[in-house]
Every structure is written in C-alpha cells, then in structure tokens.
C-alpha positions as CSV (number, residue, x, y, z in Angstrom):
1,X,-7.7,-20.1,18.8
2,X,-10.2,-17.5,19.0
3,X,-9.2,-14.0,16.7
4,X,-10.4,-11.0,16.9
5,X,-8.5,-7.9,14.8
6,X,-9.5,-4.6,13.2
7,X,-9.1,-0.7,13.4
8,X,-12.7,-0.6,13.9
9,X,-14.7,-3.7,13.0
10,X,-16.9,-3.8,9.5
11,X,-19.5,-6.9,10.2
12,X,-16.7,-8.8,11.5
13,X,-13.9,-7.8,9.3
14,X,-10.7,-6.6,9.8
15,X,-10.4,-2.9,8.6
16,X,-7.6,-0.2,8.6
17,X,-8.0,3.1,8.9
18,X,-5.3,5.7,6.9
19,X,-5.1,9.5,6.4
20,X,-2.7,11.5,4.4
21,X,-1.7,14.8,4.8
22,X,-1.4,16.7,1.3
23,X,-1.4,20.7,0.4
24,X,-3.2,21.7,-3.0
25,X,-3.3,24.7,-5.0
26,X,-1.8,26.7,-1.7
27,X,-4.1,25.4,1.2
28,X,-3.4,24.3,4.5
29,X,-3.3,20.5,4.6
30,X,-6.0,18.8,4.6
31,X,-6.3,15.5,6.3
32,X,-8.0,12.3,4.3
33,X,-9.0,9.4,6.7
34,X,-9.6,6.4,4.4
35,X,-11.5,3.3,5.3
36,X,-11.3,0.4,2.8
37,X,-14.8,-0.2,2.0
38,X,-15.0,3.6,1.3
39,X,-12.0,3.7,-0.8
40,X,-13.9,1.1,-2.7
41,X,-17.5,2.7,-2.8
42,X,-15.4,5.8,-3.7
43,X,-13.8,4.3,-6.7
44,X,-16.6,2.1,-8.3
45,X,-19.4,4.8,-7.8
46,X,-17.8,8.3,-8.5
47,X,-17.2,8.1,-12.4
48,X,-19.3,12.0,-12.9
49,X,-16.7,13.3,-9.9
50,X,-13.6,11.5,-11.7
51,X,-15.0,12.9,-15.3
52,X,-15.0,16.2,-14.0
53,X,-11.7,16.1,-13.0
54,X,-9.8,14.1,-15.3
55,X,-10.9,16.3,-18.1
56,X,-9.0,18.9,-16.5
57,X,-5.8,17.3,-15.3
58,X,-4.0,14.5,-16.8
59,X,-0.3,13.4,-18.1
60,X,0.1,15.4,-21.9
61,X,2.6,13.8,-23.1
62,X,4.1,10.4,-22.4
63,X,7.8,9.9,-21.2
64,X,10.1,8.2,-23.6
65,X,10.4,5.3,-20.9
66,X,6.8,4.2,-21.2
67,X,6.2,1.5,-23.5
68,X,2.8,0.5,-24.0
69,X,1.9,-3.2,-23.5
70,X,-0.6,-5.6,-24.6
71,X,-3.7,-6.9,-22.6
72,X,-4.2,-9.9,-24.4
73,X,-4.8,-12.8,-22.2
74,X,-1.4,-14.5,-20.8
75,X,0.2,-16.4,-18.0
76,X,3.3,-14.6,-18.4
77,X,3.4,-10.9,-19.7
78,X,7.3,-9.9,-19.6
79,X,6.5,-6.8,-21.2
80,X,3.9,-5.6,-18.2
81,X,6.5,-6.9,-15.6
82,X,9.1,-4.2,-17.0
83,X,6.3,-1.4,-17.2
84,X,5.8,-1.6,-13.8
85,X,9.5,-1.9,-12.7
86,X,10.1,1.1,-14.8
87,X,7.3,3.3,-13.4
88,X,8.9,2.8,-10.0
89,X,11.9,3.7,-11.3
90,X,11.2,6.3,-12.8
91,X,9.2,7.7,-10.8
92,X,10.3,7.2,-7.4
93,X,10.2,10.5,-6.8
94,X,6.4,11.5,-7.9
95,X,4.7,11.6,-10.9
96,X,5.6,15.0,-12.6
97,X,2.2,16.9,-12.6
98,X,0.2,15.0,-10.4
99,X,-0.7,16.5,-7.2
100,X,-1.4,14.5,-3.8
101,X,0.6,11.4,-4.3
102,X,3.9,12.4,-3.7
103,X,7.0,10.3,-3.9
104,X,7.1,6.3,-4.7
105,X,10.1,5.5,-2.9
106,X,10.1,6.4,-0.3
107,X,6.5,5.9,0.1
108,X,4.6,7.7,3.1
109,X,1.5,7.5,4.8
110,X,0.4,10.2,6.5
111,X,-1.4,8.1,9.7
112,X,-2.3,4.4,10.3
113,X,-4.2,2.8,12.8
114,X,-4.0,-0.8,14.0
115,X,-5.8,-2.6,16.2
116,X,-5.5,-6.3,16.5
117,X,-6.3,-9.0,19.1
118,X,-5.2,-12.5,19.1
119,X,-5.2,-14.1,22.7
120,X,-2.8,-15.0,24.2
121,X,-0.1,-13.3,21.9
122,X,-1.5,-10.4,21.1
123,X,-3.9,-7.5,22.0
124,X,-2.8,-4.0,20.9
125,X,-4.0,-0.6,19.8
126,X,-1.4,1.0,17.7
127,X,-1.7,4.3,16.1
128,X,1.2,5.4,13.9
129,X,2.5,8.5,12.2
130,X,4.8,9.5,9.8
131,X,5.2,6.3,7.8
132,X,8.1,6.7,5.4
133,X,8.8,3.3,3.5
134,X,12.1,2.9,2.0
135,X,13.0,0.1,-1.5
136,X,9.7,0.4,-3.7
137,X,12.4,1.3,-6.6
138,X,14.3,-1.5,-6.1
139,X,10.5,-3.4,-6.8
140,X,10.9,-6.6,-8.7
141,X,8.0,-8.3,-10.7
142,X,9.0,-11.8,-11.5
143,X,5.7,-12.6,-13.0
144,X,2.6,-10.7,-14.2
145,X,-0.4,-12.2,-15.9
146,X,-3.9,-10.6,-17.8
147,X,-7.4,-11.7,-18.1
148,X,-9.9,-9.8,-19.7
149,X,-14.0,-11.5,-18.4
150,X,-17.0,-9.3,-18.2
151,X,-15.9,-5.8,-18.9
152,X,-12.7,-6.3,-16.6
153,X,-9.1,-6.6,-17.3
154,X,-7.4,-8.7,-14.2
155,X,-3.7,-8.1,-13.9
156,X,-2.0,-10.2,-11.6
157,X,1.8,-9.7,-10.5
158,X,4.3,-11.6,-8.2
159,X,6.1,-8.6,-6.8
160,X,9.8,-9.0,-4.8
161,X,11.6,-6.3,-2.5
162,X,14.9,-7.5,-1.5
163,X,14.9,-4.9,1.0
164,X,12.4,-2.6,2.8
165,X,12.7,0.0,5.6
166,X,10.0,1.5,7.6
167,X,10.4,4.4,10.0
168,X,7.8,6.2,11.9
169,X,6.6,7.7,15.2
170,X,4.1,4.7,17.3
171,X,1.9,5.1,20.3
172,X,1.1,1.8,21.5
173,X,-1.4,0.2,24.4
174,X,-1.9,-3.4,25.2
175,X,0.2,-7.0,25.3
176,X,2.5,-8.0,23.4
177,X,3.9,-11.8,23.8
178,X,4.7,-11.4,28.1
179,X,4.5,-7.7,27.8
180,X,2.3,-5.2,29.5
181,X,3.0,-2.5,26.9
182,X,1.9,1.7,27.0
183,X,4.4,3.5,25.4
184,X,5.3,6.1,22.6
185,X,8.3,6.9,20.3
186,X,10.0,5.7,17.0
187,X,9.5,2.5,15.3
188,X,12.1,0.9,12.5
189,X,11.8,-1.9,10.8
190,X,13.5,-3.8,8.3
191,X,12.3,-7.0,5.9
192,X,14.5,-9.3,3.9
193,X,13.2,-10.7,0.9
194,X,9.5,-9.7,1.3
195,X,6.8,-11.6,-1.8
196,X,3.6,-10.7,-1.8
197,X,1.2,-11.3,-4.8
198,X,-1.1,-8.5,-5.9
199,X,-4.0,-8.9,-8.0
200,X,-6.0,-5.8,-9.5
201,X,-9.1,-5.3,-11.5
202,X,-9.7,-2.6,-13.5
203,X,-12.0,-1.6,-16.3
204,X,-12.0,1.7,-18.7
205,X,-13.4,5.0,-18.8
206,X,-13.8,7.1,-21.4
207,X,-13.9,10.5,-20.6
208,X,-13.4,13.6,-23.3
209,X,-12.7,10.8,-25.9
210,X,-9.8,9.4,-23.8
211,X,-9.7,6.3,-22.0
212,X,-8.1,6.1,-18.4
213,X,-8.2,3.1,-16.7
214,X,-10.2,2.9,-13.3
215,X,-9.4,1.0,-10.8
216,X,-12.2,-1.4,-9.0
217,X,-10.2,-3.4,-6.5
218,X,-6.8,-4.7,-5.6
219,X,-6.1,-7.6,-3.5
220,X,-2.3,-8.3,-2.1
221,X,-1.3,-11.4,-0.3
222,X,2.1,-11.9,1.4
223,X,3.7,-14.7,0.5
224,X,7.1,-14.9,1.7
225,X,9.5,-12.8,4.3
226,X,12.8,-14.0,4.9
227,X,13.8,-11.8,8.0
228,X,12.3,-9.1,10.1
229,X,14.1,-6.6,12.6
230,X,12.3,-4.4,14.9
231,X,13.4,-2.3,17.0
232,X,10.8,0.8,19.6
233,X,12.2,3.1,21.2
234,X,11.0,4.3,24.5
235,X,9.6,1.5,25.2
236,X,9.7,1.6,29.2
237,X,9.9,5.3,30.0
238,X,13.9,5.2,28.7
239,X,14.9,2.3,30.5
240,X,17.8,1.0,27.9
241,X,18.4,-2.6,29.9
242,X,14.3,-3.5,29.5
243,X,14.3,-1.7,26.3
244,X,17.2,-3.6,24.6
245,X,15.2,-6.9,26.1
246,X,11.7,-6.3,25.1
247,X,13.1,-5.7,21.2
248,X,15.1,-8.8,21.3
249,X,12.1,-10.6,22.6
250,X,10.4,-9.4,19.1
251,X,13.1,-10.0,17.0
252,X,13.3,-13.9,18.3
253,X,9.4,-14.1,17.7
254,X,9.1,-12.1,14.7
255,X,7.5,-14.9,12.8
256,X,4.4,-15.6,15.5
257,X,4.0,-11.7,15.8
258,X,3.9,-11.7,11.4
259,X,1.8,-14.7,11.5
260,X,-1.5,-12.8,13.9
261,X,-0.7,-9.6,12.3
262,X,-0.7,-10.9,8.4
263,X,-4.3,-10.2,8.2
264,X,-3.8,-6.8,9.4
265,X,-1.1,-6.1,7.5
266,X,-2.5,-7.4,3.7
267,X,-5.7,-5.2,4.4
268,X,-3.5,-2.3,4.7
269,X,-1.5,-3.0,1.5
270,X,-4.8,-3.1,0.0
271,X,-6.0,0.1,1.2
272,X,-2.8,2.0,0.3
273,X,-2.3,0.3,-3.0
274,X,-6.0,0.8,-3.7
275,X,-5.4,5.0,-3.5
276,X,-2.3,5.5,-5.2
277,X,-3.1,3.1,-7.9
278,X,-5.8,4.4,-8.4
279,X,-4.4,8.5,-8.7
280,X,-1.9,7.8,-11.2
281,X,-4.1,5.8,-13.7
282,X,-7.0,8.6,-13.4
283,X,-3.8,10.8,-14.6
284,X,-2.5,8.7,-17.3
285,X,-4.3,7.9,-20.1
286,X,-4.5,4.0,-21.0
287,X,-2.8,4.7,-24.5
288,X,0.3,5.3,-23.1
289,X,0.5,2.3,-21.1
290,X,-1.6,-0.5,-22.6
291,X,-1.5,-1.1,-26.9
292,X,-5.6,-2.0,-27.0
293,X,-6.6,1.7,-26.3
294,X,-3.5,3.7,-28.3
C-alpha cells in the first residue's frame, strides 16, 4: 500500500506544523508556527538564549505538593509516576508564574495542520483551530522507568486517559473513505481509554549555580484506544440527512481512519509535548523535582 503523509514533507517524513497564540508583558499576540525539527534544533542548540532567560524567570519557591524523586536507574519508579500525576493535578490550570503555557487541562493549541494521504482511504488537507483538549488531569501513569547513559537521563512513562475530549473549528479538503469532502465548521471528538507510551531525554543545565533540566527530545507512541466518536459539523453545506450519514460512516471506520492517521497523530504529540515540556522544566529548577540535584 503506497503512503504518503505530512503537513509539509521533511526528506520524506511526516511533519506537523503548530502555532500558538500567547500575549506577554501587554502585547498583541504573537503567533508561533512550530515545525518539529525546529522545535528540536531550538532546544538542543539555544542554551546562551535559555541562560539568559532562565536567570531572570523561574519557580522561587517550591509548592508543598512537589516531592522530589530519585533518578537512579529503575524499571519501575512509583515515586516519578505520582510526580507527574500530581503536576497535572495540580496544575491543570497553569503553572503559577510562568507565562505562555497556559492551562494543562484543558490543553490548547493555538493552530494545527494536517495533511495526510493514504490511497484509497485517505487524502486530506486539514487545517484546524482552536484546539481545546479536555482529561489531562485525570492522566494516569501506570509505569515510569530512568536511565541515566552518556550525559542523559531517559525517563520513560506508560501514560492512561480514561477519557479525552477535543473540540475545535476544522476546514477540510480531500477524500475521506467514499467521500468527496470540502467543508468547514466544528469538530468533537471523544477517546475511550487512550495508552500511549512517552519516552523523554533530557540532560542538565546549570545556569546562575542552578540546575534546570533541558529537554532534548520526546518520543510518544500510541498504544491502545478503546473507542473513538466523531462527529463535523457542516459537513455538506447544512444538509443534516448526509451530515448525520457521513459521521456515522466515521464512527463505524474509526479504527482504519486511526490506523493511516497514527503516524500523523504521534508526530503531533511529539511536537506539542516537546514545547510545553520543555517551558515548565526551563522554569523549575531540578532540585525541586529530582533528589540528585537538591
């Protein structure tokens, strides 16, 4: 089966592009188009930029409901599992002090664009706006694991959501299954029992005498989705009758329209992941989440 996908294509890779609208220090919003290969050059070769500015801005104190765990190597760390369950929790609603990442749950993405081709299901460009993603909070790790090789700490974490909502505004061009398709409007989705492993490297910085931990890649594969309901609106100029028929057409083939899409999909986990990650450890210092550096 021949498979072509991307938002643009990278040498033959599938690649997502994302952009986030954020207001700082009273400007007008500013809009951030991320590739993934730039996140990543960003990341690994900006330490001078991310001196500068950690020095200036970054988490005081630590809340009582962060306790600090070790990175000694282990196949199960039960003690990193609940750090990250907590952080969710806690913060759900944004990182007190930390501008331009906003809430955790729900989770939102300024823009995303998709474009993805796998004859004969599939060939579509979709732009999207206005993610909002509901049940991060509800996040359960039911495993996490450390490895520390060449400078690098590897965390690795088997991550549950029971429950996850997404809602936002679609414009979409193409075929999908027998559908001729060239339509706009709202997009919601739900997924039942979504798994998805997510494996991220990371290595520290020091930076005024403090170390923060900076993040050099994340990797997420999805394992495991119980259920998914879809449901555009719009989709044939307001006809309800072809509406109502094209959505139950998806909803009977969600798992051949998950399975050309999963590619897609995990590279824009990574992407997202990849930023926010990387925002709130440049704003914590590692003392306050990992014992080796208190």
């Amino acid at each position: 089966m021949q498979i072509c996908q991307s938002v643009r294509v990278i040498a033959n890779a599938p690649s997502v592009q994302v952009a986030d609208k954020q207001t700082v220090h009273g400007e007008q919003p500013t809009e951030v188009v991320a590739m993934t290969f730039a996140l990543r050059f960003l990341v690994i070769s900006s330490p001078l930029w991310f001196a500068v500015v950690q020095a200036q801005n970054y988490l005081q104190e630590p809340p009582a409901f962060l306790k600090p765990c070790h990175l000694k190597d282990s196949q199960s760390n039960a003690c990193l599992s609940s750090l990250i369950e907590t952080i969710f929790q806690h913060w759900q609603n944004g990182v007190p002090g930390l501008r331009g990442v906003g809430s955790l749950d729900p989770f939102r993405v300024g823009k995303l664009r998709i474009a993805q081709r796998v004859p004969p299901n599939l060939d579509v460009q979709v732009a999207l706006r206005n993610m909002t993603t509901y049940g991060l909070s509800q996040a359960k790790i039911l495993n996490s694991t450390t490895l520390f090789k060449s400078g690098h700490y590897s965390l690795g974490f088997h991550v549950q959501l029971s429950k996850t909502k997404i809602k936002c505004d679609y414009k979409l061009r193409g075929h999908v299954l027998l559908l001729n398709l060239n339509s706009a409007g709202i997009l919601n989705t739900e997924l039942d029992n979504l798994e998805f492993y997510l494996a991220l490297k990371m290595k520290p910085l020091l930076v005024d005498g403090l170390n923060f931990m900076n993040i050099t890649d994340i990797k997420t594969d999805i394992a495991r989705i119980d259920k998914i309901r879809i449901n555009l609106t719009n989709l044939f100029g307001g006809n309800q009758e072809l509406e109502r028929s094209a959505n139950e057409l998806f909803n009977e083939n969600w798992r051949v329209l998950f399975d050309v899409l999963r590619p897609v999909l995990t590279q824009t986990f990574d992407t997202v992941l990849l930023d926010r990650f990387t925002k709130i450890f440049r704003f914590v210092p590692a003392k306050f989440l990992f014992q080796e550096f208190a």
